[in-house]
N, C-alpha and C positions, 0 to 999 in steps of 0.2 A: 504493500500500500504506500510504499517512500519509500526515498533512496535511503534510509538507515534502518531497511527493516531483514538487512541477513547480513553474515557474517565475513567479515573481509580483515585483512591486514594490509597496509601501505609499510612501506621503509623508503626512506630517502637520507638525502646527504647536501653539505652545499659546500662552499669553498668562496672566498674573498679576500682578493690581494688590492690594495692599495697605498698610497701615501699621501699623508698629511702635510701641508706646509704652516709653516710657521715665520713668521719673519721680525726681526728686532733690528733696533738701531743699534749700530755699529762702525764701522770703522775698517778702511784697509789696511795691510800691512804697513803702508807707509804714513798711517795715521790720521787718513781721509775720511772723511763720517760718511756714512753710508748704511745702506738696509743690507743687511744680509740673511738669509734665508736658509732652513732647513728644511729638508722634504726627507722626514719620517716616514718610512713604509712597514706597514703592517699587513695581518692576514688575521682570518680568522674561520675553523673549519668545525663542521659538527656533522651529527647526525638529527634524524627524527623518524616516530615511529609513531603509527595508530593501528589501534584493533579495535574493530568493532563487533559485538556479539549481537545477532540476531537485533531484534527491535530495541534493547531498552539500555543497554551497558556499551561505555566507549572511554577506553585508554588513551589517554596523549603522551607523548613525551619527548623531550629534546635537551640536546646538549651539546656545549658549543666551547671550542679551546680558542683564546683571544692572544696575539702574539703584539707590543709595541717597540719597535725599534725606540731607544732614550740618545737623540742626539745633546749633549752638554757643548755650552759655549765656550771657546776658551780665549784667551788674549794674546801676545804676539808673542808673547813668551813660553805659549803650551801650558799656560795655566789655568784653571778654571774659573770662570765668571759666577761668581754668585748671583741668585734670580729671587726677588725682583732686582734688576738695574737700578743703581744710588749714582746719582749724579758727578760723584765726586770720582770713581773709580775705570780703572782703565775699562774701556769698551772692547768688545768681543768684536773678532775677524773671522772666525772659522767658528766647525761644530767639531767633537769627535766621538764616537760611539759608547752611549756609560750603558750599566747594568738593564736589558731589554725589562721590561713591564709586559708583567703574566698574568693569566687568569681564565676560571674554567669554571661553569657552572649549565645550568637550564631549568628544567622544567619538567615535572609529571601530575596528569592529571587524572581522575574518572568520573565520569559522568552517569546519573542513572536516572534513566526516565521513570519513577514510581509508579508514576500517574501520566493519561494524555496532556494532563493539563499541569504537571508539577517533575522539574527536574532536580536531584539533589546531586553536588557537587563536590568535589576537593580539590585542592592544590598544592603543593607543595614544589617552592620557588630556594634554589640554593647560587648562594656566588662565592667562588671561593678566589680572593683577590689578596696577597700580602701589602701590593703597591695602595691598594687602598685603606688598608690595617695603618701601617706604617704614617704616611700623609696626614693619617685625621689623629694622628697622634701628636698635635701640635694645636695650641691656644687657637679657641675658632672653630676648630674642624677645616677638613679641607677645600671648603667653600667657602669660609666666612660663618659659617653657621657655630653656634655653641653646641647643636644634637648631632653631627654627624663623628661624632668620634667613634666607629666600630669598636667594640668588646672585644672583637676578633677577631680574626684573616676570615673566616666563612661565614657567611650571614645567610640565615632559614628565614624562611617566611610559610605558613600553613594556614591557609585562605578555606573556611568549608564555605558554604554558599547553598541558596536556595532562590529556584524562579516559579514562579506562578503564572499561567495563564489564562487572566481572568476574563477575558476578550477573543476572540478572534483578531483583534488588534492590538488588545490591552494586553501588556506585560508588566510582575511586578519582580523585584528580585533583592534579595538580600544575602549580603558578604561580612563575613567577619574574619580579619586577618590579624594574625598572631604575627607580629613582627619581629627583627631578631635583635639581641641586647647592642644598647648603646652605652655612652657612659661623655660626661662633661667632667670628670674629674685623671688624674693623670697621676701615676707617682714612677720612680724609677723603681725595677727588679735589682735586688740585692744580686741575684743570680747571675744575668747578663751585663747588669748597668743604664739595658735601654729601657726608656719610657715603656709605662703600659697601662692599660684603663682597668679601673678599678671604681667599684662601687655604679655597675651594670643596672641597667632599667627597659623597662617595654615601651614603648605607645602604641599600645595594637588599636585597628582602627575598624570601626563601624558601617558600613554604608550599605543604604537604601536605595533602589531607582524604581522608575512608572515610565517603563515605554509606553508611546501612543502610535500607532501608525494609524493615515490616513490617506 
């Protein structure tokens, strides 16, 4: 009676190569101010997967490995430029290749039709990023924000979810997402000596919607 009423598997895969440019003020070797420009190249490769059972139950999932080339600035000396740029300090001519930026996570789902009229849902969202661990381990966070300081290299998210169909047009639906620990406080590890977040917290978040189609 519809295209979700038997059972199938899909597998797929993707691949994406490109590069970022960036450009700062700078300066040639001979101490000429000028824009100089880095063109970061990245990829990023994964797979995905759907099963679907007969009418009422359906599997998602995906996951995806992210690769950033880290070009650092340096000055005529082969030294590195500190960033943000301070007016007072020699200007950067070149770039040279620092520690690349990693990170790998995705996504798995299931879906069950109860009801014609009512689907229930889960989700379960993971990233697992040190470059971003690291970063928000600094006054601010790594936006500017006070909340983004990650707890951890890997951040879970667990979303269940409900939709109602109380229309032929009318949709209603409801999510509640268990977010993964942050933290606005910082101390150093006796252990290592580097920063680390301490005294971890949630803001898991609520939300409601009312499709209308007409």
């Amino acid at each position: 009676t519809g295209p979700r009423d038997h059972t199938y598997l899909n597998v797929g895969s993707f691949y994406m190569y490109g590069r970022s440019v960036q450009r700062l003020s700078g300066a040639t070797t001979e101490g000429v101010p000028t824009v100089i420009t880095a063109r970061e190249p990245f990829y990023r490769v994964g797979g995905n997967m759907t099963v679907n059972y007969r009418c009422c139950l359906q599997f998602n999932a995906l996951w995806m490995y992210g690769h950033d080339n880290n070009l650092l600035p340096i000055d005529a000396n082969g030294m590195l430029v500190p960033l943000p740029a301070v007016g007072t300090q020699t200007p950067p001519v070149g770039f040279i290749p620092g520690r690349a930026a990693t990170f790998n996570g995705g996504f798995a789902d299931v879906e069950w039709l109860a009801y014609p009229w009512m689907m229930v849902l889960m989700r379960w969202d993971s990233v697992h990023s040190n470059a971003d661990y690291v970063n928000g381990l600094t006054a601010g966070g790594f936006t500017g924000s006070p909340f983004n300081g990650a707890a951890s290299a890997t951040r879970n998210r667990f979303t269940p979810g409900v939709q109602f169909l109380l229309h032929a047009n009318i949709k209603a639906s409801f999510e509640y997402q268990f977010r993964p620990s942050q933290s606005v406080a910082f101390a150093t590890s006796p252990v290592t000596g580097l920063p680390v977040a301490i005294n971890p917290f949630h803001t898991n978040t609520a939300v409601a919607g009312l499709e209308f189609v007409y």
